[in-house]
C-alpha positions as CSV (number, residue, x, y, z in Angstrom):
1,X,-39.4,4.6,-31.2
2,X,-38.0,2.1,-29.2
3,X,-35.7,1.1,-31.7
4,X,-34.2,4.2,-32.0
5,X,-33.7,4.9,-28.7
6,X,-31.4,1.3,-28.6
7,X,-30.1,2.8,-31.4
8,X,-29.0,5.9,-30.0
9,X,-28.2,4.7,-26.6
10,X,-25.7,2.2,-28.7
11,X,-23.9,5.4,-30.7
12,X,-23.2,6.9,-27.2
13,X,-21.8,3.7,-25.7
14,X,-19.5,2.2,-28.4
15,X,-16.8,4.3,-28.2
16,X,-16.3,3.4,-24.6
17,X,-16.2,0.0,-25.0
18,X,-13.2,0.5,-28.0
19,X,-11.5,1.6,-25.8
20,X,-8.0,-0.1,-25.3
21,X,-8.2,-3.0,-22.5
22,X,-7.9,-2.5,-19.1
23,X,-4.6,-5.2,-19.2
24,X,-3.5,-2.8,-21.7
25,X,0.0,-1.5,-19.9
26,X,-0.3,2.7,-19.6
27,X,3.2,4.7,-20.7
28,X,4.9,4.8,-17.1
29,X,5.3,8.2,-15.7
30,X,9.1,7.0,-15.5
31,X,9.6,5.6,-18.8
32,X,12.6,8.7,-19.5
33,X,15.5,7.5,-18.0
34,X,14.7,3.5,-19.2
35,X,14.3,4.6,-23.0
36,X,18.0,6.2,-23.2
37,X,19.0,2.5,-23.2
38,X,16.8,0.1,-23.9
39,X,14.4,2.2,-26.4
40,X,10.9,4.0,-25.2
41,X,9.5,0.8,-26.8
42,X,12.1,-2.0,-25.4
43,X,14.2,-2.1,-28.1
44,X,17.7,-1.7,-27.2
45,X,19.1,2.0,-28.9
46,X,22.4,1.8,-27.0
47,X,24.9,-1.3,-27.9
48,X,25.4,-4.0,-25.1
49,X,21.9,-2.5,-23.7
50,X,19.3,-6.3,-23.5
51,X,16.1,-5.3,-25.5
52,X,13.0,-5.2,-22.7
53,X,9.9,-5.8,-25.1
54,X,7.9,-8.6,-24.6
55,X,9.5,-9.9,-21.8
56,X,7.7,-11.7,-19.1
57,X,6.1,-9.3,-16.6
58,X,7.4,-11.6,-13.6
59,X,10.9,-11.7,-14.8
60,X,11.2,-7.8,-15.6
61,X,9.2,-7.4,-12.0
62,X,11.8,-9.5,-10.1
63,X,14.6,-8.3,-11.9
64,X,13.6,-4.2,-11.5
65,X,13.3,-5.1,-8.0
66,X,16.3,-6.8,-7.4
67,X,18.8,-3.9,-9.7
68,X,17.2,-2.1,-7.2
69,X,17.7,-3.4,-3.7
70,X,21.4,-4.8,-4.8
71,X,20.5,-8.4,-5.1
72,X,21.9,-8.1,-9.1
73,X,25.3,-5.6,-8.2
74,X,25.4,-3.7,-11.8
75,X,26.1,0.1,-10.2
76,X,24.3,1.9,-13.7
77,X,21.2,0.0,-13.1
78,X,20.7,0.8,-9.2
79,X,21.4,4.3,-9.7
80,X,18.6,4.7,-12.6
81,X,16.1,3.0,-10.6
82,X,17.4,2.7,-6.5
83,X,15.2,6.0,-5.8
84,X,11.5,4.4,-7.7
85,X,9.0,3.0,-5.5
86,X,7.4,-0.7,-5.9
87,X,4.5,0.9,-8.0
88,X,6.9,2.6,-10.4
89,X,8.9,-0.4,-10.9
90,X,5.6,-2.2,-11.5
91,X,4.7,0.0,-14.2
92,X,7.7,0.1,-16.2
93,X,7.7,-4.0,-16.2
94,X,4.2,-3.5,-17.2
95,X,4.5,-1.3,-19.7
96,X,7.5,-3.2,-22.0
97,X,6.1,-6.9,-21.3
98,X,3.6,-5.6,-23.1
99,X,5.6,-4.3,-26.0
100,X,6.4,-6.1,-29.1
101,X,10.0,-6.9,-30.3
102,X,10.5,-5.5,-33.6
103,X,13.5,-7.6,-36.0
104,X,16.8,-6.1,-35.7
105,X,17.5,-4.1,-38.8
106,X,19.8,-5.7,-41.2
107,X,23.4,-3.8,-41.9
């Protein structure tokens, strides 16, 4: 009886525990605007645009940050994100360091 209890008890509590990780990086709310250039999963879909996946979390952090406050003075990038809070910028660095680059398709 016991056994099956375990048993049961272990059927209701696997598929929490498949779940995807809590490091796992969670589609920003403010993902929209980024994807028209550099690709919903950070790979560039408008020419001269720098592909974003898999890029180090501090770096995209920093960067976001400083498009944003005027500290890197390209006017396309502080419009898209001058108005997103610290938490937002967080999420988007979050969310396409964790992407994978994908190989440039060949012409």
């Amino acid at each position: 009886m016991r056994i099956l209890i375990a048993a049961l008890c272990l059927t209701v509590a696997l598929p929490g525990v498949a779940r995807t990780p809590a490091s796992a990086a969670a589609k920003p709310s403010r993902l929209g605007l980024c994807a028209a250039c550099h690709g919903e999963t950070g790979m560039a879909v408008m020419p001269g645009a720098p592909n974003l996946a898999g890029q180090r979390l501090d770096y995209l952090r920093q960067a976001l940050k400083d498009y944003r406050d005027g500290h890197r003075d390209v006017p396309v990038m502080r419009a898209a994100i001058g108005p997103l809070s610290d938490a937002e910028l967080d999420a988007l660095a979050r969310w396409y360091s964790a992407q994978t680059p994908t190989p440039a398709a060949q012409p």
